[in-house]
C-alpha positions as CSV (number, residue, x, y, z in Angstrom):
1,X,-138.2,7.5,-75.6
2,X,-137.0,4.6,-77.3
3,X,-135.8,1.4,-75.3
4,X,-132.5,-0.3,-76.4
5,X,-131.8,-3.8,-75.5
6,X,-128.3,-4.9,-73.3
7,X,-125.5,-5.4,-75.5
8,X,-123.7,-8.4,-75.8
9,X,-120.8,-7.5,-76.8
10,X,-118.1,-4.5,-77.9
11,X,-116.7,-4.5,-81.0
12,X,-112.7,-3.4,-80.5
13,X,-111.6,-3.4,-77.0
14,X,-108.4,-1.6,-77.1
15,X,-106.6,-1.6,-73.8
16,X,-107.9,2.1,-73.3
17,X,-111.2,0.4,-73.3
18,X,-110.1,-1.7,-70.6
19,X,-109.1,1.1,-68.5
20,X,-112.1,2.9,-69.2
21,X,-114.1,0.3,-68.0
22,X,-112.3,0.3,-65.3
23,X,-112.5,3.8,-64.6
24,X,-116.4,3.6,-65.1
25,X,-116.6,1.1,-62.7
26,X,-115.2,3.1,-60.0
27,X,-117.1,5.7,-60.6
28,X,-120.7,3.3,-60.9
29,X,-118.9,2.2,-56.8
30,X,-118.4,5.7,-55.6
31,X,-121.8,6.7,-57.1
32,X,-123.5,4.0,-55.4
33,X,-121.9,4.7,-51.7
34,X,-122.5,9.0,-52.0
35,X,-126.0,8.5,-54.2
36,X,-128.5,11.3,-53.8
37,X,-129.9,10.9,-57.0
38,X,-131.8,13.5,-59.2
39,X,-135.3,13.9,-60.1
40,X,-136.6,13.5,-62.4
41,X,-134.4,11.0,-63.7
42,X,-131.8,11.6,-66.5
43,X,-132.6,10.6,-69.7
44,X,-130.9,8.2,-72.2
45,X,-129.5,5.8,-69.5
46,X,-130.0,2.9,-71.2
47,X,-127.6,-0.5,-71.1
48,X,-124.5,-1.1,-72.3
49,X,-123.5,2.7,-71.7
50,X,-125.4,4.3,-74.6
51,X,-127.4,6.8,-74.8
52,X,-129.9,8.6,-76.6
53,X,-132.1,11.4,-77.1
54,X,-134.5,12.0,-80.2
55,X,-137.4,10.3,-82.2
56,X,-135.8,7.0,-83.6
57,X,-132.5,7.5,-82.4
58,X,-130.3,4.9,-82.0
59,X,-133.2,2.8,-83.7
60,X,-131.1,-0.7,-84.4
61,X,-128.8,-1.2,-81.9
62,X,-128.8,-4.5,-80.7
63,X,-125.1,-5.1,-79.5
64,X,-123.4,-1.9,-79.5
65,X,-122.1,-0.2,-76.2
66,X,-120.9,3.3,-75.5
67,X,-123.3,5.1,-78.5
68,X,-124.5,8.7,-77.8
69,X,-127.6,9.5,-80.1
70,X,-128.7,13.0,-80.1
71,X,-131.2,14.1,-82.7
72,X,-134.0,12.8,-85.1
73,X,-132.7,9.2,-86.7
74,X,-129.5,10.1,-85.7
75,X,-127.8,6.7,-85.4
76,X,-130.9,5.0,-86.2
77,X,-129.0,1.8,-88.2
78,X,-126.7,1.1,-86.0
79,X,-126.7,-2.5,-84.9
80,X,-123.4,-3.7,-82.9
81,X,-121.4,-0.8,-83.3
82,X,-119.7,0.8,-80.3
83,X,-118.2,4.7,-79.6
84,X,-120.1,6.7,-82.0
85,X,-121.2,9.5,-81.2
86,X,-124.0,11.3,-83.2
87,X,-125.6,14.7,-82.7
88,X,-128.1,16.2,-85.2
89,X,-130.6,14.9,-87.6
90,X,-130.1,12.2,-89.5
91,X,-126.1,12.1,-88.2
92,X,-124.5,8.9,-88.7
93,X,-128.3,7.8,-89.9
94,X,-127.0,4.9,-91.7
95,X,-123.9,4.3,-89.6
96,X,-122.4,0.0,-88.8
97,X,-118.9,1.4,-88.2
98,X,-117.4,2.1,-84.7
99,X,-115.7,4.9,-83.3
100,X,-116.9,7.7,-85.3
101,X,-118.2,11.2,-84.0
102,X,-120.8,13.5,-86.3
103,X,-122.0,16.4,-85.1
104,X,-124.7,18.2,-87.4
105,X,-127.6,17.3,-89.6
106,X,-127.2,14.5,-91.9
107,X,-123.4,14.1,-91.2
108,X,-121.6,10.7,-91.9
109,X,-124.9,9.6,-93.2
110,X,-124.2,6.2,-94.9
111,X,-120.7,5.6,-92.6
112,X,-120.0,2.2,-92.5
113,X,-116.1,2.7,-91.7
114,X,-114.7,3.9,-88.7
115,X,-112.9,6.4,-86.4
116,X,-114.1,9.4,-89.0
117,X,-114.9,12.7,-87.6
118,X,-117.6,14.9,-89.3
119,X,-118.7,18.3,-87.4
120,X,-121.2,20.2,-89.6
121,X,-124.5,19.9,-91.6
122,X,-123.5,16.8,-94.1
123,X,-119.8,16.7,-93.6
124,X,-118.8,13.2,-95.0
125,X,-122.4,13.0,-95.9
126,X,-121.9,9.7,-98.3
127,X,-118.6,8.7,-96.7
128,X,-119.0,4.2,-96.7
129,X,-116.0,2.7,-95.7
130,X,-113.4,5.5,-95.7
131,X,-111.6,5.9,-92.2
132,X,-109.6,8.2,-90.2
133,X,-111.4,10.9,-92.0
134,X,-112.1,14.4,-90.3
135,X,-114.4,16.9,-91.9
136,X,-115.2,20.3,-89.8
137,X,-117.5,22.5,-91.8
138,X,-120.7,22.2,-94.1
139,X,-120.6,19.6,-96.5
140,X,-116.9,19.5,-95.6
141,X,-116.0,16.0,-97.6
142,X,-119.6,15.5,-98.5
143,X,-119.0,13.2,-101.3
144,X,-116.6,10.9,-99.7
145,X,-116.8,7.5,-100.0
146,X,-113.9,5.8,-99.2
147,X,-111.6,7.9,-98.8
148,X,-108.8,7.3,-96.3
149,X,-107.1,9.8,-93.9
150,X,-108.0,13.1,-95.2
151,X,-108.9,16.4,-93.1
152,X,-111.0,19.0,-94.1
153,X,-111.7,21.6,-92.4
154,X,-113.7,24.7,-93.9
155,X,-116.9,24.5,-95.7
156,X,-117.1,22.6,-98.9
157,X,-113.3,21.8,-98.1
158,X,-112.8,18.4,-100.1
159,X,-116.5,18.8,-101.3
160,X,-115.8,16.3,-104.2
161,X,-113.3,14.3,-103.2
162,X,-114.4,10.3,-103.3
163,X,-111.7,8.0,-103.2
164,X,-108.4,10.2,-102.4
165,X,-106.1,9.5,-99.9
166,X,-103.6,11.4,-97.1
167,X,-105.2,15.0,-98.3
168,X,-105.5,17.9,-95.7
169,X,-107.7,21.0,-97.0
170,X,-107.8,24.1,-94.8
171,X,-110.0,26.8,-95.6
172,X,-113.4,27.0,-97.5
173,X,-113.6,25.2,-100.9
174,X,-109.8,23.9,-100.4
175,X,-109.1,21.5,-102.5
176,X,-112.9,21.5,-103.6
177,X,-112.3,19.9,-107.0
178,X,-110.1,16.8,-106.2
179,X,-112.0,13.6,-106.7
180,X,-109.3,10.8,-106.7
181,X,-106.0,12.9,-106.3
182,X,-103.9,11.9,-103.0
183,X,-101.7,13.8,-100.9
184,X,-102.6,16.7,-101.9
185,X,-102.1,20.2,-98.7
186,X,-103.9,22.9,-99.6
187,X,-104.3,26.1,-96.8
188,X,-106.4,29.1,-97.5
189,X,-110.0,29.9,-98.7
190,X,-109.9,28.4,-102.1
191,X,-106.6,26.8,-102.0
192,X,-105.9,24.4,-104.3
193,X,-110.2,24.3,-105.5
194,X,-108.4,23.7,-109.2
195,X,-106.1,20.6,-107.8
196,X,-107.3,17.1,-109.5
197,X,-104.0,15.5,-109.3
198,X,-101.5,14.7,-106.4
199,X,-98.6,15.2,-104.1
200,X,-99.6,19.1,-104.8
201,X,-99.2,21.9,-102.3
202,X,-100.9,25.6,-102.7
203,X,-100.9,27.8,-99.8
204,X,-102.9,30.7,-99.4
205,X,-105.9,32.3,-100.2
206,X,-106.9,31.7,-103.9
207,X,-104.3,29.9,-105.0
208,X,-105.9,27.3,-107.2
209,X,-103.3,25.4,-108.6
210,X,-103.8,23.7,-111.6
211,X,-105.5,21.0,-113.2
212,X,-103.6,17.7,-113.9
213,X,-100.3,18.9,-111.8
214,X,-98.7,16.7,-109.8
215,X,-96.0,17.6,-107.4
216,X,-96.4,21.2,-107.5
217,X,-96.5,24.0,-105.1
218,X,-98.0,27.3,-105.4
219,X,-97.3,30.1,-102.8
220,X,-99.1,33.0,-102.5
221,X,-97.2,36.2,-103.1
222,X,-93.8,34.5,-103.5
223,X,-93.4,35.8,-107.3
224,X,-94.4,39.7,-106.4
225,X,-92.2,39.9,-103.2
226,X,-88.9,41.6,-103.1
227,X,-86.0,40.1,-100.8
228,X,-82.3,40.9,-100.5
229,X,-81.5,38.6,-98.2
230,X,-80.5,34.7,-99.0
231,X,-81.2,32.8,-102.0
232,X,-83.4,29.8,-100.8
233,X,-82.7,26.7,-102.5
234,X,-84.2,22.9,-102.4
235,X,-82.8,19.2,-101.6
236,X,-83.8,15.9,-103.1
237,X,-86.0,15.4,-99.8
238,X,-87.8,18.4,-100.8
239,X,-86.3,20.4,-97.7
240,X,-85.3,24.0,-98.3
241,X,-82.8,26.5,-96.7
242,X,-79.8,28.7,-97.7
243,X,-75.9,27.9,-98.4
244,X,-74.0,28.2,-95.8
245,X,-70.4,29.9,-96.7
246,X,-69.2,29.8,-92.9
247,X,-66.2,27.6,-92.5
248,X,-67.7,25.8,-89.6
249,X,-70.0,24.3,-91.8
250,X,-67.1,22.3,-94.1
251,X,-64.1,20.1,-94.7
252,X,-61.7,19.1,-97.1
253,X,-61.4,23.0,-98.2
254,X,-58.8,23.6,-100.5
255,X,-58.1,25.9,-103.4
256,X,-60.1,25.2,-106.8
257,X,-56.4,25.8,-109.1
258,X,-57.2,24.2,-112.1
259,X,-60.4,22.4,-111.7
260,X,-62.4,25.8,-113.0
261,X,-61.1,25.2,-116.5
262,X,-64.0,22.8,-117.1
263,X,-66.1,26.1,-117.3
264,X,-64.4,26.9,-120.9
265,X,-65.7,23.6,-122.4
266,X,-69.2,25.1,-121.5
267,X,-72.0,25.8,-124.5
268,X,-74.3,29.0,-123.1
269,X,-77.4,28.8,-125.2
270,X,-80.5,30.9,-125.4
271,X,-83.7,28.7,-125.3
272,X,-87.7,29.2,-124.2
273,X,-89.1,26.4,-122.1
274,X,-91.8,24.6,-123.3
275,X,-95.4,26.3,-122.8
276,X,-96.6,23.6,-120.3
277,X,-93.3,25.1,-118.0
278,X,-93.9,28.7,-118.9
279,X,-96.7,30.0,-120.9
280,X,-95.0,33.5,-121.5
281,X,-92.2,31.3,-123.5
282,X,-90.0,33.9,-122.7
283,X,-86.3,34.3,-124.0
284,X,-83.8,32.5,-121.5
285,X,-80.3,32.7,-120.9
286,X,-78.2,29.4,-119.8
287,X,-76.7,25.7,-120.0
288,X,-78.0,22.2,-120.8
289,X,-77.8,19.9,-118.2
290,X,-77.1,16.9,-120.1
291,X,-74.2,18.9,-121.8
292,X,-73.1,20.0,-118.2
293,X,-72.8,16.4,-117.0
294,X,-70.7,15.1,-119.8
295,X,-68.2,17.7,-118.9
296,X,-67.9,17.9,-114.8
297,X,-70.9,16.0,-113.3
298,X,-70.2,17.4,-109.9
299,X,-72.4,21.0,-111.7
300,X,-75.8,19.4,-111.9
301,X,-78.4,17.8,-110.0
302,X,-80.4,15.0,-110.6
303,X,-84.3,14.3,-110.0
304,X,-85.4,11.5,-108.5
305,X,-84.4,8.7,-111.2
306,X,-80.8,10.4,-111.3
307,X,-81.0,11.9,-114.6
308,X,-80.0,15.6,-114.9
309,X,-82.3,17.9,-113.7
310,X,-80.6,21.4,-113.5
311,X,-77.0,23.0,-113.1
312,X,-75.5,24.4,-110.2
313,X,-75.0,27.7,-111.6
314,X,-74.0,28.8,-108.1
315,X,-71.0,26.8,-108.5
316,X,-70.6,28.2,-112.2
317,X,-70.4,31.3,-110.6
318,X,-67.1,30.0,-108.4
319,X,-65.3,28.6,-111.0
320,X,-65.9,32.1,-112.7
321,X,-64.5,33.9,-109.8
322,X,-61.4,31.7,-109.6
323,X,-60.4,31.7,-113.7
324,X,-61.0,35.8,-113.2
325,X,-58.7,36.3,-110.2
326,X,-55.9,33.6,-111.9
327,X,-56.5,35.9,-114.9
328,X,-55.6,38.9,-112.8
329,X,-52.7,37.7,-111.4
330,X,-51.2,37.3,-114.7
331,X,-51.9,40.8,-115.5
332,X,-49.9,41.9,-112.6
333,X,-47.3,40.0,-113.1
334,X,-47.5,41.2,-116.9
335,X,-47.8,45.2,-115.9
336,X,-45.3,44.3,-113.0
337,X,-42.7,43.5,-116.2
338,X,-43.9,46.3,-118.3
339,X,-43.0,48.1,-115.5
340,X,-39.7,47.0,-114.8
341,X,-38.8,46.8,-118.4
342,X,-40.1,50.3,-118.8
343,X,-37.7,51.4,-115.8
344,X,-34.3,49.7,-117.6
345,X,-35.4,51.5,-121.1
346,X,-35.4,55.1,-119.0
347,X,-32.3,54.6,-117.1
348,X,-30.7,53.6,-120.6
349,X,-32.7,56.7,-121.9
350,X,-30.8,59.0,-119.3
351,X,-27.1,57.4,-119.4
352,X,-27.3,58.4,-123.3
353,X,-28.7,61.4,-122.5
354,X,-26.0,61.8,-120.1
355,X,-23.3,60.8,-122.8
356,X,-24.6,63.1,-125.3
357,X,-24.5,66.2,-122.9
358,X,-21.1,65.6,-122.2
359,X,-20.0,65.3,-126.0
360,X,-22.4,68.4,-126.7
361,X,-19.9,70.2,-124.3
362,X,-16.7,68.8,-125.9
363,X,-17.9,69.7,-129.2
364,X,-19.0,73.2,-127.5
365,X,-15.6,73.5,-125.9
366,X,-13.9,72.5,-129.4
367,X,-15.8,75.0,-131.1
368,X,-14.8,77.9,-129.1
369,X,-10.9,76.7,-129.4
370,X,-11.3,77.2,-133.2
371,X,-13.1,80.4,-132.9
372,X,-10.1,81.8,-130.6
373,X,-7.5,80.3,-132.8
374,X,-9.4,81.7,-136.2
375,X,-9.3,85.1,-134.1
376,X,-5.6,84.8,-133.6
377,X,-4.9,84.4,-137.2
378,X,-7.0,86.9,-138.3
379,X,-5.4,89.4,-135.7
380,X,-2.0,88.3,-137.3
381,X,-3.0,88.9,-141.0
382,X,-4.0,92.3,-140.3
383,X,-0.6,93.6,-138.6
384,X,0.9,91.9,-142.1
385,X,-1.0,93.9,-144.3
386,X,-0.3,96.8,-142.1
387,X,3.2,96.7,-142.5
388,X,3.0,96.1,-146.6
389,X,5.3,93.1,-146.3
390,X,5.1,89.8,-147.0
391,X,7.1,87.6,-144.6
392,X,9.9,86.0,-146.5
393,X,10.3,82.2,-146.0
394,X,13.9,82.2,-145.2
395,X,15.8,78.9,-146.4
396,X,18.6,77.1,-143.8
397,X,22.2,76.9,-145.5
């Protein structure tokens, strides 16, 4: 059993601390007045409210309060620090920090810093004066140093990281192979075990990422799957959702009349983005953004130092629909015309075929006039030349 001498002091006292005390105390009085006591004795009830179990545990506290030491050297450097609470050999072995919790063999071994949480065999094994670190699995952010603010939970999650910031690994050997990279979310077994730089996010299982990417995210499955629902698209802040085409959700609506014409100042091109963007280089179909821009800026979108990212081709599509349906309207009104003028030529068309009728009768009509009167004569010639004489042209006095 080792014997620990009466603190003198606390390091942080938080005003939860205060009302811990507090709440101790009360407890120590209604002890006191309802004590029946247990034998044998409990041990590790040593001063200052530590305590400790195991050879060597707890070895150099001299000012510390509120420690619990169980295991072989666990918390065996210790001097003034307060809170910690260390179970398993070697745990917090060479800890001076306050306010951490290890919980397996040789967990936050060197700790210096504080309010880091290590549960499993070396988790945060050389973390020094990282803080608000939590590491949940074997060597879980073994070779941590000063990391600050990063969760790992999942063995060798975070394995190398040493000085990275704000990263949260979920999932054995996530994020395995960051060393310096911050802010880095990786979920899944493997996730994100290729990541080295930072702002990256991979989710699920085996998705690796890539080396020297920042600002990327990977999702598993995403390319494969087959939707026919929404197009999702992405704001500046990152957020992502669906348009909206309800009317409740705008103002100012009004028809687009002319402003679509910018469309025929438009260059398509084909182009291949560079390999570092696609490594299939395939063929691609579009616009230029900077062109875009000089012609209606209200089509493209800007990163984050306002220079032209990509065009709205949503919006392309729009101004499309508007120059095809004013384009349609002036076929109808041209076939309408057609139409119309087609009518006038056909009713001219029948009142010449009218008039050409009626002549074709009054020539008919004429024609059969002559045929009588030819008749007549030739009925008149024939009782001459039945009669041998030749009708004498008698002469007036």
């Amino acid at each position: 059993m080792t014997t620990l001498n009466l603190p003198n002091s606390i390091g942080r006292s938080p005003l939860w601390l205060a009302f811990l005390l507090i709440a101790l105390g009360c407890f120590a009085l209604s002890a006191a007045r309802n004590a029946f006591g247990v034998s044998p004795s409990p041990d590790g009830g040593y001063p200052g409210g530590n305590t400790a179990e195991g050879q060597n545990a707890l070895l150099s506290l001299t000012a510390g309060g509120y420690n619990t030491s169980v295991g072989y050297l666990s918390l065996a450097s210790l001097t003034t620090g307060s809170f910690n609470t260390g179970v398993g050999a070697a745990a917090l072995l060479a800890n001076t920090g306050d306010e951490n919790t290890a919980t397996g063999a040789g967990a936050l071994l060197s700790n210096t810093g504080y309010q880091n949480t290590a549960n499993g065999s070396f988790a945060l094994f050389l973390n020094t004066i990282g803080f608000y670190n939590t590491a949940i699995g074997g060597m879980a952010l073994q070779n941590n140093t000063n990391g600050e603010e990063n969760t790992a939970n999942g063995a060798f999650a975070l394995f190398y990281n040493t000085t990275g910031n704000y990263n949260t690994a979920i999932g054995s050997s996530a994020l395995e192979h960051n060393i310096t990279g911050e802010s880095n979310t990786a979920i899944g077994a493997g996730a994100g075990a290729s990541i080295s730089g930072s702002g990256n996010v991979c989710i699920g299982a085996e998705m690796s990422g890539q080396a020297g990417q920042n600002d990327t995210t990977w999702i598993k499955n995403v390319y494969a799957s087959v939707a026919n629902g929404r197009a999702v698209y992405v704001n500046e802040d990152n957020s992502i959702g669906t348009l909206s085409s309800s009317r409740r959700y705008k103002d100012e609506i009004r028809s687009m009349a002319q402003a679509s014409e910018a469309i025929f100042s438009l260059r398509p091109v084909t182009f291949r983005y560079k390999k570092e963007v696609d490594p299939t280089r395939s063929l691609s179909f579009g616009l230029i953004a900077e062109e875009v821009v000089q012609i209606d800026p209200d089509l493209v979108t800007t990163d984050r130092d306002g220079k032209p990212q990509t065009v709205r081709y949503e919006a392309v599509n729009a101004m499309l629909l508007n120059e095809f349906l004013k384009e349609h309207r002036r076929v109808e009104e041209q076939q309408a015309t057609i139409t119309q003028l087609k009518s006038t030529v056909a009713q001219q068309q029948k009142g010449s075929q009218s008039i050409a009728a009626q002549q074709q009768k009054e020539i008919q009509a004429l024609t059969a006039t002559l045929k009588e009167q030819a008749s007549q004569i030739q009925k008149v010639s024939a009782r001459v030349e039945a009669h041998g004489r030749v009708p004498q042209v008698v002469k007036n006095p």
